[in-house]
C-alpha positions as CSV (number, residue, x, y, z in Angstrom):
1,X,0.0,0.0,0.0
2,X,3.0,2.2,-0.3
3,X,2.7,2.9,-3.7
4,X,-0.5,4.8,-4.5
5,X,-0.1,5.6,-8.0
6,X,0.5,2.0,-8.4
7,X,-2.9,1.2,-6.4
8,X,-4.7,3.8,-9.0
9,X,-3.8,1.6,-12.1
10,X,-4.9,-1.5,-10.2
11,X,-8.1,-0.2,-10.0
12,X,-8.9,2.4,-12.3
13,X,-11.0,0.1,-14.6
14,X,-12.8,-0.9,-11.9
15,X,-13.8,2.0,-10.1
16,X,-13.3,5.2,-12.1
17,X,-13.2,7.9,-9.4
18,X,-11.0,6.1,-7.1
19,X,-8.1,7.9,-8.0
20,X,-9.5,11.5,-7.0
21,X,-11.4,9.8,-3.9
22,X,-8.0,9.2,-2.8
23,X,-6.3,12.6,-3.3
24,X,-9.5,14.2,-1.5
25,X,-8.9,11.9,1.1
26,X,-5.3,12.2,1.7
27,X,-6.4,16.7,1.4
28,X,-9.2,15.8,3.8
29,X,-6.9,14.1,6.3
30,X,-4.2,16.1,6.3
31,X,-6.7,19.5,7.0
32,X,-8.3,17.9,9.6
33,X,-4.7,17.7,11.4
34,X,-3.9,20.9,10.6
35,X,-7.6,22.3,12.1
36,X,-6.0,20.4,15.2
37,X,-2.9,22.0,15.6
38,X,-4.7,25.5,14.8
39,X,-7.5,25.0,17.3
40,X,-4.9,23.8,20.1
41,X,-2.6,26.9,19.5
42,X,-5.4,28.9,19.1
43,X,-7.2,27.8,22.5
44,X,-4.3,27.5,24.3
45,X,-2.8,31.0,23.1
46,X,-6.4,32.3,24.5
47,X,-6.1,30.8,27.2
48,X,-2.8,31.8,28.1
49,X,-3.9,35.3,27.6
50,X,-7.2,35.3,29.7
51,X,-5.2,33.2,32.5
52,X,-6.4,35.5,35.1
53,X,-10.2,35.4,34.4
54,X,-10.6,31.7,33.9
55,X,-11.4,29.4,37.0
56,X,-8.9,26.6,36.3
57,X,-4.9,26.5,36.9
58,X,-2.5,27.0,34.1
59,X,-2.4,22.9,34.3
60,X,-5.5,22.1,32.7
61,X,-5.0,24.7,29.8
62,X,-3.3,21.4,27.4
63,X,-6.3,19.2,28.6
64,X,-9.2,21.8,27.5
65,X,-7.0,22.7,24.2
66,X,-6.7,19.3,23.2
67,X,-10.3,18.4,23.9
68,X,-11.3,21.4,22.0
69,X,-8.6,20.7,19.4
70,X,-9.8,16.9,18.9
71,X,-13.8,18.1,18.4
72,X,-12.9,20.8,15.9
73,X,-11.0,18.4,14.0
74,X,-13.1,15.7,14.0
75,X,-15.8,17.8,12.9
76,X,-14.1,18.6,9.9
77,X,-12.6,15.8,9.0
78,X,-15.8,14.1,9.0
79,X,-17.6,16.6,6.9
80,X,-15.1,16.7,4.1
81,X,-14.7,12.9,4.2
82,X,-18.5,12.8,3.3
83,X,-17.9,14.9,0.9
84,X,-15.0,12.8,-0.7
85,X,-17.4,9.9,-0.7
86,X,-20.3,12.0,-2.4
87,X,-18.0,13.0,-4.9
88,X,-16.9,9.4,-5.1
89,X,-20.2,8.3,-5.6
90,X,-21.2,10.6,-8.0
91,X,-18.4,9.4,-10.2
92,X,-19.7,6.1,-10.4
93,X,-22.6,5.7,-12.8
94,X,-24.5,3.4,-11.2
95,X,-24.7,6.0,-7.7
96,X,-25.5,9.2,-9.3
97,X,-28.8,10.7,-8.8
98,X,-29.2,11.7,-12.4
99,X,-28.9,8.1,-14.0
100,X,-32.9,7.5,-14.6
101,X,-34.2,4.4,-13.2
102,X,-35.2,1.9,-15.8
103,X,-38.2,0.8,-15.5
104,X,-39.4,-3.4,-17.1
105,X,-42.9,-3.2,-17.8
């Protein structure tokens, strides 16, 4: 599974969209990591500034930023993923919502 461009011949006569499913999915993953590391800084950089007004010592300020860091990149991870796999979808014929439905009579 090292070699991805090999993996896209292997099955590009099979599945048709495979090869850009893959490249959205290796954009979507590595945005969600970087949503992480800009959430965490972001939170904890706050944090660090409002250390005065919050109720908590300067101990839990990695805990909440990584909880907050995790959720944010989750979410978008997840939403782009489904949007990969819609795109995917669509790129095969027999998925799309505008192929018509034969109907035997």
């Amino acid at each position: 599974m090292n070699n991805i461009k090999a993996l896209k011949e292997q099955y590009k006569d099979v599945h048709p969209g495979f090869g850009s499913y893959m490249e959205c999915m290796s954009r979507t993953l590595l945005t969600g990591l970087s949503s992480f590391t800009i959430a965490f800084a972001a939170t904890y950089i706050g944090q660090s500034l409002s250390k005065r007004y919050l109720p908590y010592s300067k101990k839990s300020f990695v805990i909440f930023s990584s909880l907050f860091a995790a959720a944010v990149s989750y979410r978008v991870t997840s939403v782009r993923s489904k949007a990969c796999q819609a795109g995917w979808m669509a790129a095969e014929e027999k998925h799309t919502y505008f192929t018509e439905k034969s109907t035997a009579k």
